[in-house]
N, C-alpha and C positions, 0 to 999 in steps of 0.2 A: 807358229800358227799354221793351220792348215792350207794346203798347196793342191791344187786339182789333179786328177789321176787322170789318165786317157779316157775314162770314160766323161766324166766333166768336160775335161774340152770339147769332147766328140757334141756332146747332147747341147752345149751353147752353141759351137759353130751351126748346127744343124737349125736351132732354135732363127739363130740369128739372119740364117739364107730361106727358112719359111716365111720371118716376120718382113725382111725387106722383099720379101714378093708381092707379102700382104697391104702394105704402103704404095707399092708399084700400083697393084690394083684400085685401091682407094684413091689414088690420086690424078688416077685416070677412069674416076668415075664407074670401075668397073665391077667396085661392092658401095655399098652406099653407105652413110654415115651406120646404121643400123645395125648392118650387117660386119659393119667392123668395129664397133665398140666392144664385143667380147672378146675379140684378135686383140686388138690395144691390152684392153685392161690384163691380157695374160700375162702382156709383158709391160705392166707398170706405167703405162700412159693414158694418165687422165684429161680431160679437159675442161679445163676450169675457164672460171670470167673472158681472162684476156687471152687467155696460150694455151696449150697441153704441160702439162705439167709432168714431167718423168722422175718417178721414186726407184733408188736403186735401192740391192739392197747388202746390207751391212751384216752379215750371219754375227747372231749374239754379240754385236757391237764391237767386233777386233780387224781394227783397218793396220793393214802395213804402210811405212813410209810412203811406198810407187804408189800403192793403191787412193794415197789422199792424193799427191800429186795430180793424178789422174782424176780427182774430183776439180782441182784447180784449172786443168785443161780444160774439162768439158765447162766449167764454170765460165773462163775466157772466151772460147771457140764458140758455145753452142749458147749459151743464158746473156745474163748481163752482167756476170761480171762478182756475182757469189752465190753460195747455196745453203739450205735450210738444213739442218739437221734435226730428227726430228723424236719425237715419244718412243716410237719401234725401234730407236737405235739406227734408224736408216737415214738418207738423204735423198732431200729433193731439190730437181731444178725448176722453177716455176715459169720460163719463155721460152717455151722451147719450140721450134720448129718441123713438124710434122716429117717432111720431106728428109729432116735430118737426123732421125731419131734411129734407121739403122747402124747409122757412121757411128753413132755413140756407142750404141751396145757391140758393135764392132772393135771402138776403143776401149771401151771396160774389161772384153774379152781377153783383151791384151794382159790385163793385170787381173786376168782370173775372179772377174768380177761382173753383176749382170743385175734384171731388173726381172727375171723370173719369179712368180708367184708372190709381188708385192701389191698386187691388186688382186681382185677376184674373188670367187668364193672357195676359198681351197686355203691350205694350210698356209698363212704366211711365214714370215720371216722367225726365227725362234729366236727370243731374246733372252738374256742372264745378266747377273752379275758383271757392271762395268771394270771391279777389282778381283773380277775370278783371278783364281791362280798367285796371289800377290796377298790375299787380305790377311789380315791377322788373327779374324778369328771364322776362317774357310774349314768345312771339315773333311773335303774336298774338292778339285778344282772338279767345275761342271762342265766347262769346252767342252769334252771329249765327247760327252753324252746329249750335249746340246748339236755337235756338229753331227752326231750318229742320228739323230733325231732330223735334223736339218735333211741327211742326204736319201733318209729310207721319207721323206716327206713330197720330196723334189719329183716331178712327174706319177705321182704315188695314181696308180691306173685306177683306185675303187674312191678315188677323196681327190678330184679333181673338179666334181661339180657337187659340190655341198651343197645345204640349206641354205647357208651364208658363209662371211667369211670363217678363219680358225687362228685364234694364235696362242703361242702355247712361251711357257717361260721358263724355264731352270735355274734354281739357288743351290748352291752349293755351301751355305755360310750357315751360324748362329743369326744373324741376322739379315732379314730378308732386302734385297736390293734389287729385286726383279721383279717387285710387285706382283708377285703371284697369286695372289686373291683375285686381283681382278682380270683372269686369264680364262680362257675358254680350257686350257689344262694348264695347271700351277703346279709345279716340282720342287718339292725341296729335298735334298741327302738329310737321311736319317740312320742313325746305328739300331737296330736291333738287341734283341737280351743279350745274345751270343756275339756281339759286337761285329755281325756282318753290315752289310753296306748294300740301302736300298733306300726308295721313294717316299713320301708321303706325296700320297695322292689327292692333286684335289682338283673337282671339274664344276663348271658352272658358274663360275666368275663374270663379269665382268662389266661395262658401263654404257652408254648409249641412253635411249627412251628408258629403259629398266634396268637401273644398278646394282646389280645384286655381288656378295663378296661368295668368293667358291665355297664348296663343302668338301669334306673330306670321304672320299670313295673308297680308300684303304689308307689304314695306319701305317703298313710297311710292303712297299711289293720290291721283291727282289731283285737286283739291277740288271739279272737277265731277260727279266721279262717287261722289260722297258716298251720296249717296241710291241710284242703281243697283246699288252693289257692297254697299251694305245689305241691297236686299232681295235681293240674289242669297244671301245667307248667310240671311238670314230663309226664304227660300223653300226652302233645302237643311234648315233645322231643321225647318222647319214640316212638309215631307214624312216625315221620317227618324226625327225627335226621336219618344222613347219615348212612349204615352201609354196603356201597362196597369200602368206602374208610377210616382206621385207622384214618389216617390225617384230617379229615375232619369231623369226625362224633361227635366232642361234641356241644353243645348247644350253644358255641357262633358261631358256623360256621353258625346254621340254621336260629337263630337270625339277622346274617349278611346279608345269601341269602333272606330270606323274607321280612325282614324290621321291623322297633321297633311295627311300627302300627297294622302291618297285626300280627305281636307274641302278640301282648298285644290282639288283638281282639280275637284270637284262644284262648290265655287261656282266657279270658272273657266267651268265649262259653262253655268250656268245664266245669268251674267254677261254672255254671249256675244248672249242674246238680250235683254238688256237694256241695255247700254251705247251711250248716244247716242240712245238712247230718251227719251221725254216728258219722263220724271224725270231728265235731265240736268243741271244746274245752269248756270245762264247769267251772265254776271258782273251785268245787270241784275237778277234775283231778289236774289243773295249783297246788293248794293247798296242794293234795298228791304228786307228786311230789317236791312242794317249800318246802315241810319239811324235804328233804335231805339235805337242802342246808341253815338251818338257821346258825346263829352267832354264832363262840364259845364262850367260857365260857370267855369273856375279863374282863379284873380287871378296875375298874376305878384309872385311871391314869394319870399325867399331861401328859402336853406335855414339851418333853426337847429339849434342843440343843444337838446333838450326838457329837458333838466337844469339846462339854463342860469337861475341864482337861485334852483334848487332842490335844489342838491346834495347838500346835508346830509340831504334830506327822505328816507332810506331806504325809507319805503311807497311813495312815490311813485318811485323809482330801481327798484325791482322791477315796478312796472307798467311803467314804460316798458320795460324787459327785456324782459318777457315776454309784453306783452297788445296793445302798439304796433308795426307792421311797416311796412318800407319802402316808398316808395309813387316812381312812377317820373316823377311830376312835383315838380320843387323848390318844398319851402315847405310839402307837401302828407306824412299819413300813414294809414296802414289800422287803426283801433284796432277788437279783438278784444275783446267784451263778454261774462264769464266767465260763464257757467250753471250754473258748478261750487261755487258756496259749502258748506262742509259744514254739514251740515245737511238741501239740499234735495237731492231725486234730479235727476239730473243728467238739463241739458236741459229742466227744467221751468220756467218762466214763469209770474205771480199774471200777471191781467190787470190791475193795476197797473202791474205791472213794463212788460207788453208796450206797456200807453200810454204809458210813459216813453221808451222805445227809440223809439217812434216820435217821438216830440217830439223828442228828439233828433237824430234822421236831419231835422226838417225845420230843427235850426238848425244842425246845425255838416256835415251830410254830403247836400247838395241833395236829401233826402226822400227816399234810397234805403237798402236794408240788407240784408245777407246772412245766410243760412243754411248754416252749416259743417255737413260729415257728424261733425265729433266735437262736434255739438249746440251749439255753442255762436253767437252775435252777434257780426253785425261792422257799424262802420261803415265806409266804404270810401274815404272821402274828406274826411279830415277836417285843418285849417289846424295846424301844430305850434304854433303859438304860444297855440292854446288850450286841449291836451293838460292843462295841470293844473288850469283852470277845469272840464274834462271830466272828470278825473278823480274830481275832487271831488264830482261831482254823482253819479256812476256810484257810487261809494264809500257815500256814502248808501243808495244802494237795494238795494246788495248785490250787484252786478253786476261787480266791480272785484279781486275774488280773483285777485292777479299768479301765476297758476299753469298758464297757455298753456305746454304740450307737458310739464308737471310729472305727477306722481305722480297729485294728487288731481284732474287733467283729464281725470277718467274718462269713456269712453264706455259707456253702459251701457241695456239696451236694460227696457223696463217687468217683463218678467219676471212671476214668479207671481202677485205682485199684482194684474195686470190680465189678463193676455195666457193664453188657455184651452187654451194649445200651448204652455205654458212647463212643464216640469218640476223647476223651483224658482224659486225670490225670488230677485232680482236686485239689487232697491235697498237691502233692508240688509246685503247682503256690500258694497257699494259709499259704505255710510251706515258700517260699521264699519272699513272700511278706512280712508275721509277721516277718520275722528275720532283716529284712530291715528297719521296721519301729519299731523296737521294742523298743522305747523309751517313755515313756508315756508324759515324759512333753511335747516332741514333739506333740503325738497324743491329749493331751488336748488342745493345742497349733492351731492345724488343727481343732480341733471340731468337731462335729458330722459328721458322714460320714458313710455313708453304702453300704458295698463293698461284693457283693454276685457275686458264683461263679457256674458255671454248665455244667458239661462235655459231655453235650448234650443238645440239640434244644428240648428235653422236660423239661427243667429246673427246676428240684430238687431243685438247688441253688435259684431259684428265680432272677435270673440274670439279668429278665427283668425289673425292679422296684428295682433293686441297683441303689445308687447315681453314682455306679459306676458298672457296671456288667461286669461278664468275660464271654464268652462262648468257651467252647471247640471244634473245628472242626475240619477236616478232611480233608488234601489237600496233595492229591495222598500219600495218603498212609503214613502223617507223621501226628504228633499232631499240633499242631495251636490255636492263641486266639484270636477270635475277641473283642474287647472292646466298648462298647455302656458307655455315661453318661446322667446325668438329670432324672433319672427314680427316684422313690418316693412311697412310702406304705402311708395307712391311709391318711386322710381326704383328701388330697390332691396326690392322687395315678396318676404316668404316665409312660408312656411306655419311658425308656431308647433310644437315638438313637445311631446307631451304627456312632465311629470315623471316619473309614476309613479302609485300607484292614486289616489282622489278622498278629502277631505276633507270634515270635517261645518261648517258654516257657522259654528260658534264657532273655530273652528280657523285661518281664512280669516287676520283680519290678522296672525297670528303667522305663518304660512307666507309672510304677502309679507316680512316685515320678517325673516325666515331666508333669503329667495333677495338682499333687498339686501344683508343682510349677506356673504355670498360675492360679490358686485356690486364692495362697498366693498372688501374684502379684496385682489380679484384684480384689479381696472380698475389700466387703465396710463392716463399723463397724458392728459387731453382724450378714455376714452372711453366714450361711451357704453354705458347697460345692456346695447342689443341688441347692440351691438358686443363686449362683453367675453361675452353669454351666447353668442353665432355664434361665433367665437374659440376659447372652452371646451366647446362641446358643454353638453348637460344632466348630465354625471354629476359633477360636482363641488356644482353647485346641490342635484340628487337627494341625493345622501349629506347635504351638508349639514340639508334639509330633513327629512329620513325619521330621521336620527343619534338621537335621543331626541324621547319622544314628547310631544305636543302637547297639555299637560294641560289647557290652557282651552277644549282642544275636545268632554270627555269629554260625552258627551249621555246623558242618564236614562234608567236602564234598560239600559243597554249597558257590556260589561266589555271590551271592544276595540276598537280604532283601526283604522280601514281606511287 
């Protein structure tokens, strides 16, 4: 994995003796809340309900052993005791103390890690491929061009103060696991006629008030020119993009008002003066950076059957199912470490637990571990023949719920609880749900299904591209859930449509277990929720749902059902 060079450490120490001067002043009255919310947000601290909340962040989701540790320290020391992992592949601490918030980034530092450009309007975090580098059907790994991207983004002097935020995604696969459609820029590796190696390009993705999935800006742009046809699109936003209205000002709003043609033709111009420019990409750069990211030390080894002398063991047949993934050297597999047990809100981690994962990554997966956008652990390299020794040990600490791409693998973003731009709770529509469905033979039974949740119209949860999505709203003054289905991530990514009018939060797991039932009814062999909800359109679900009313949703004080 990639390791900081002198200049990295210089630009965080330096980062990190502005920011605790900036605190000095703010705490001694000496800038005002006003005048220090854009200081803050530079470096990742927001303040929500009850605390400041500090997002670090996690480059395209590849934590080292020390560096989760050091998620468990500041977890003990500075929070209460665990931390949220989150959509961007990043982590958050949600109690965090003002006064103490240079100490952290002081300790982050340590382990070459930091909380720059996870807020703001400027390019955030760049995310990929939780299996880059490992999958089986990669056509190549994207780190290399995801961190080259990361490091020409970082302090980047002309894309510092955007319209709005930026984030941007790299796939390197046959199939998409970065959700790239709904990116402000989406990258996938593509071969050419001549079987060179370059982009498809696509910008104007992404979810909030206006969902829209990306268009394609170029069919193939060549891997040198990664960086220059970047900022040629950054430079066409940065002039163009809205900024009298929040709502309105990211990239696929301007994309929308001008048209694909007239955008594709503006970055074309502005490209023109940029292409074979400084920021070209050389294959020695692409090379110094791909040697962060070679292969570890793997043993030659066959390939086994992971059930083999344990076939009987039905717990243990559902984890390999559903939590173990193919991995593209023999001998070798990617096991998916579950965040979803019901009970806890999904995505959240004891700093136990998080010392545990690391211990783990340093004995069975060479010290290394990923962060998935649907919140959940992976290890990425781990020997099959030790999958039920691993199993076992995961199982204990509650990590090991075989329910990877299942019902109760909710992505679900903090909601009311924490977050002061949420217009309802989030985790116990997601805590009433799991409890509901908590039965796995059922959930393997149902099949895939992806059920994301978000307590707000800027959708954390990703709500829009659930097979099933919740969103939390606001009608006079009380909580509320609209529900949308048919929405879809990767290669075949779409926009959810909404049922019909919104639900009160006791209402929530009857309404899901009335759309599976039309699910179960109406699915033909082998398909899929989203597949039979795309298929059928929403009015058969709709009638089914709306048909008679929802009596364990009635709320106090209230003689109707919305």
């Amino acid at each position: 994995m990639y390791h900081y060079d002198q200049y990295d450490h210089l630009i965080v120490r330096e980062r990190i003796a502005q920011y605790r001067d900036q605190v000095r002043r703010r705490l001694s009255d000496e800038l005002t809340e006003a005048e220090f919310l854009p200081l803050r947000l530079q470096n990742g601290l927001y303040m929500q309900r009850h605390a400041y909340m500090l997002r670090i962040a996690v480059p395209y989701g590849l934590l080292s052993s020390q560096q989760m540790r050091m998620f468990a320290h500041i977890a003990r020391k500075y929070d209460r005791g665990y931390g949220h992992f989150t959509t961007r592949q990043n982590i958050q601490f949600n109690w965090i103390n003002l006064e103490q918030t240079p100490d952290i980034l002081s300790d982050l530092a340590s382990v070459e890690m930091h909380a720059i450009q996870t807020s703001g309007n400027c390019i955030r975090n760049v995310t990929s491929d939780e299996f880059a580098g490992v999958a089986a059907d990669e056509i190549i790994d994207p780190r290399p061009f995801a961190e080259i991207l990361r490091q020409w983004s970082t302090f980047h002097p002309e894309f510092l103060a955007l319209p709005r935020k930026f984030k941007i995604a790299v796939n390197g696969a046959l199939e998409d696991r970065a959700a790239i459609a709904v990116h402000d820029i989406g990258l996938t590796v593509v071969y050419n006629e001549a079987g060179e190696i370059g982009f498809k390009f696509m910008a104007g993705g992404g979810m909030g008030r206006t969902p829209i999935l990306g268009s394609v800006i170029c069919d193939f742009l060549p891997w040198q020119h990664l960086l220059t046809y970047t900022a040629a699109v950054m430079r066409v936003y940065n002039q163009y993009g809205r900024r009298d209205n929040k709502y309105k000002a990211r990239i696929k709003i301007l994309l929308k008002a001008i048209g694909l043609e007239e955008f594709k033709r503006q970055v074309e111009a502005e490209w023109a003066d940029l292409k074979d420019g400084p920021e070209t990409l050389t294959e020695e750069e692409v090379a110094r950076v791909s040697a962060y990211f070679t292969k570890p030390a793997y043993k030659a080894l066959p390939a086994l059957d992971a059930l083999a002398g344990h076939a009987e063991n039905k717990a243990f047949a559902n984890w390999i199912k559903r939590n173990v993934k193919p991995h593209k050297q023999p001998g070798y597999a990617s096991v998916v470490l579950s965040l979803k047990k019901t009970g806890v809100p999904p995505g959240d981690a004891t700093a136990e637990q998080i010392d545990f994962m690391a211990e783990l990554a340093d004995r069975y997966s060479f010290g290394e571990l990923r962060v998935t956008h649907e919140q959940n652990i992976v290890l990425a390299d781990v020997e099959q023949s030790v999958l039920f020794a691993l199993w076992q040990e995961v199982k204990a600490k509650g990590l090991a719920t075989p329910n990877i791409g299942l019902l109760t693998d909710m992505i679900c973003c903090p909601g009311g609880d924490f977050c002061s731009l949420a217009n309802a709770k989030s985790l116990p529509i997601a805590a009433a749900i799991a409890e509901r469905f908590d039965n796995i033979d059922f959930q393997h039974d149902i099949g895939e299904i992806e059920l994301n949740i978000s307590g707000c119209i800027n959708a954390c949860g990703h709500h829009h591209v659930g097979n099933i999505g919740i969103l939390g709203v606001d009608k006079d003054g009380s909580e509320w859930y609209q529900v949308s289905i048919g929405g879809a991530q990767g290669n075949n990514s779409a926009i959810g449509k909404i049922i019909g009018p919104s639900f009160s939060s006791l209402q929530m797991p009857e309404v899901i277990d009335r759309l599976l039932q039309v699910y179960v009814r109406e699915r033909s062999e082998d398909e899929r929720f989203v597949d039979t909800a795309q298929r059928l359109g929403i009015a058969p679900f709709k009638e089914h749902v709306y048909a008679t009313p929802i009596t364990a949703g009635r709320l106090v004080g209230e003689d109707e059902y919305v």
